[in-house]
C-alpha positions in Angstrom: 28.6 45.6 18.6 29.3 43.6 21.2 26.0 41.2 20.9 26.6 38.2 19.1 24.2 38.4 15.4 22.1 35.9 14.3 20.9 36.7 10.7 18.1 34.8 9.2 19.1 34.8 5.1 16.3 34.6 2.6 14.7 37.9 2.5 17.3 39.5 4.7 20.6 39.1 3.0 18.9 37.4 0.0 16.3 38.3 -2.4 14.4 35.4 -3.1 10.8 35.3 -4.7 8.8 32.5 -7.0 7.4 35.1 -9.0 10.5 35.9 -10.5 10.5 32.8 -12.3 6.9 31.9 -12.8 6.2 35.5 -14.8 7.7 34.1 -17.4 5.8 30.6 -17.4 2.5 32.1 -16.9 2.7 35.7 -18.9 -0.6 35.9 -16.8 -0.4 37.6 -13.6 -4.0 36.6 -12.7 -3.7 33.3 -13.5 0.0 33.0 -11.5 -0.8 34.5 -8.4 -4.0 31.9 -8.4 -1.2 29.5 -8.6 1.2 31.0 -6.0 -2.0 31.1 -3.6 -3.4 27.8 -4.1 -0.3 25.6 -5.0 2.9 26.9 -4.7 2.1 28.9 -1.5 4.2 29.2 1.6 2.6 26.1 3.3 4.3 23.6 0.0 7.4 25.0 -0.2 8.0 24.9 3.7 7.6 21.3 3.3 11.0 21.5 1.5 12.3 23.7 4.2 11.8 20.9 6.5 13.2 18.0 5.1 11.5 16.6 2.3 13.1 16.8 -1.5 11.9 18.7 -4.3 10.8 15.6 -6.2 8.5 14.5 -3.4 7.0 17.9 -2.6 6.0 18.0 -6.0 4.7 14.8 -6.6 2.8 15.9 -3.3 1.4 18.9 -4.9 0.7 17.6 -8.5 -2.3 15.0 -6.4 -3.1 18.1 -4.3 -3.2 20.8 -7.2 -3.9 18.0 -10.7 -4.8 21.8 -12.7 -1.4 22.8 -11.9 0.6 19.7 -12.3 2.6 21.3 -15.3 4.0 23.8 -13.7 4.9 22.5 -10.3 7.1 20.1 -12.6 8.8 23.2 -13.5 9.7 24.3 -9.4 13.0 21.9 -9.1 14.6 23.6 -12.1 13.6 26.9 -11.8 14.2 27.7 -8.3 17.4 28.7 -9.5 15.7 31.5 -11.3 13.5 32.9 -8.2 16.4 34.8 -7.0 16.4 38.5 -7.2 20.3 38.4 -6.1 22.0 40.0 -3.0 20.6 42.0 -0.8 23.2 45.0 -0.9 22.3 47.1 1.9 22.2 43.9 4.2 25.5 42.0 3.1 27.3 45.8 3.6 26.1 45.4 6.9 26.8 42.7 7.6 30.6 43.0 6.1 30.8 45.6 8.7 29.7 43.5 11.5 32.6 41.1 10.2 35.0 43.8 10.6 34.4 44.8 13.8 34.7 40.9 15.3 31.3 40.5 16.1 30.4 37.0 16.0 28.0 36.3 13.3 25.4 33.2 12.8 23.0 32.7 10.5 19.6 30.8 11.1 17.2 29.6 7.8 14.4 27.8 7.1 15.9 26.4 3.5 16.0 23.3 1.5 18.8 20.8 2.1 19.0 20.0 -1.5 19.2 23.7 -2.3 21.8 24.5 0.5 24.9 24.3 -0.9 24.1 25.8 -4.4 23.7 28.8 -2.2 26.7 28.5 -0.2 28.7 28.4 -3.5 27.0 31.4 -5.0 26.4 33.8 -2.2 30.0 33.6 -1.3 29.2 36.4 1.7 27.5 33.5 3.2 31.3 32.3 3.8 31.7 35.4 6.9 29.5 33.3 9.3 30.8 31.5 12.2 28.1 28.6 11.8 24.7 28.1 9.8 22.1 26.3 11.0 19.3 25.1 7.9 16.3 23.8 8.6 16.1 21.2 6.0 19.1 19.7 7.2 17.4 19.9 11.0 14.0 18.9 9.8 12.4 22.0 11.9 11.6 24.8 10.6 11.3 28.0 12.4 9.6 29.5 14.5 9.6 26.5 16.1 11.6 27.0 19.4 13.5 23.6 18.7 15.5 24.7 16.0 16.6 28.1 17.9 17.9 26.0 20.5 20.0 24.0 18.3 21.6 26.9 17.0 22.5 28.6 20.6 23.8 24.6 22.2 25.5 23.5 19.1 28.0 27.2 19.3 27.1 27.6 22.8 25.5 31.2 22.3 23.4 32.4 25.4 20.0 34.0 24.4 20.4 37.4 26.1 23.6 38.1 24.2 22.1 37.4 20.8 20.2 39.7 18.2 17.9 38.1 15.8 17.5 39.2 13.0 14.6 38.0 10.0 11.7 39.3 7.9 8.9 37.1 9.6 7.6 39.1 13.0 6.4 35.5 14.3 10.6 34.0 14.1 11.0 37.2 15.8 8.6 36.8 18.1 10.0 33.4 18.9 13.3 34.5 19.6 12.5 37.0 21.7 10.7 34.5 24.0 13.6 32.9 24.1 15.6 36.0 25.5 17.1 37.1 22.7 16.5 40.4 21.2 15.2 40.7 18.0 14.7 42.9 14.8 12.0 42.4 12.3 13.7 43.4 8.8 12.2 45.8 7.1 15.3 47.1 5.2 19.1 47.5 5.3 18.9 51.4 6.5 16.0 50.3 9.1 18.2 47.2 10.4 21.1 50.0 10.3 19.5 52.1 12.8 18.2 49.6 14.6 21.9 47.8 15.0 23.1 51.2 15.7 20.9 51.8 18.7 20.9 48.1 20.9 25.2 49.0 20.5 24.9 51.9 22.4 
């Protein structure tokens, strides 16, 4: 590969999901997902991704959600238990990628706060040449901003990167920032895919 990598991380290279923690607070499936929809939905807990701390984004949510003040008191503790672990297929790959010399990046919309318990226990996170987190930017993708960053700060040049992350519309952005870009879908897919933009 001789394309510099730019992997995104949660839901890529890490399995990472609310509901693995709520199932047990709810023992209602019903009654979670109402929850995950109206509370803790994607919208509250990219506020996190962006800057603010977990104690403020909950005190946020409690005046916003009063029904489900309880249980967004739980979030701060238990994000630790919304992780499904490694994604295997991915970190393989991108071991492989490693071992070939190809220079590796990483690009995530995750919390500050949360950032370097991850660090510590996804040790694979350790083979990139530079991370760039949003909650430490305070811009989350897709906002082109943040892409930018990453290619200036470790002088990477759009058309010799590959993008790599689960969301078509951070995809979408990269590409219309020249780079090329893969929408994961899984490790044998992004295989494939890796395989073919190498040739």
């Amino acid at each position: 590969m001789k394309k510099t990598v730019i992997f995104d991380l949660g839901g890529v290279l890490v399995d990472w999901n609310p509901r693995y923690f709520y199932r047990s607070v709810f023992n209602d499936d019903e009654k979670m997902e109402d929850f995950l929809s109206s509370c803790c939905n994607s919208e509250w807990i990219v506020a996190m991704d962006a800057g603010i701390t977990a104690k403020e984004n909950i005190a946020r949510g409690q005046k916003a959600c009063p029904k489900y003040a309880k249980e967004l008191a739980l979030y701060d503790e238990g994000w630790y238990s919304m992780f499904g672990g490694a994604i295997e297929g991915t970190v393989e790959i991108l071991k492989n990628l490693k071992r070939a010399g190809t220079p590796l990046y990483a690009l995530t919309n995750w919390s500050a706060e949360k950032f370097p318990w991850a660090k510590e226990n996804f040790p694979f996170f350790n083979l990139f040449d530079g991370i760039v987190v949003s909650g430490e930017e305070k811009i989350i993708k897709p906002n082109p901003e943040i892409y930018k960053r990453l290619l200036n700060r470790y002088n990477l040049k759009a058309e010799n990167c590959i993008f790599i992350d689960d969301s078509p519309a951070n995809v979408a952005a990269a590409r219309a920032l020249g780079m090329e870009g893969i929408v994961f879908v899984s490790p044998l897919s992004l295989k494939k895919q890796l395989s073919a933009l190498a040739q």
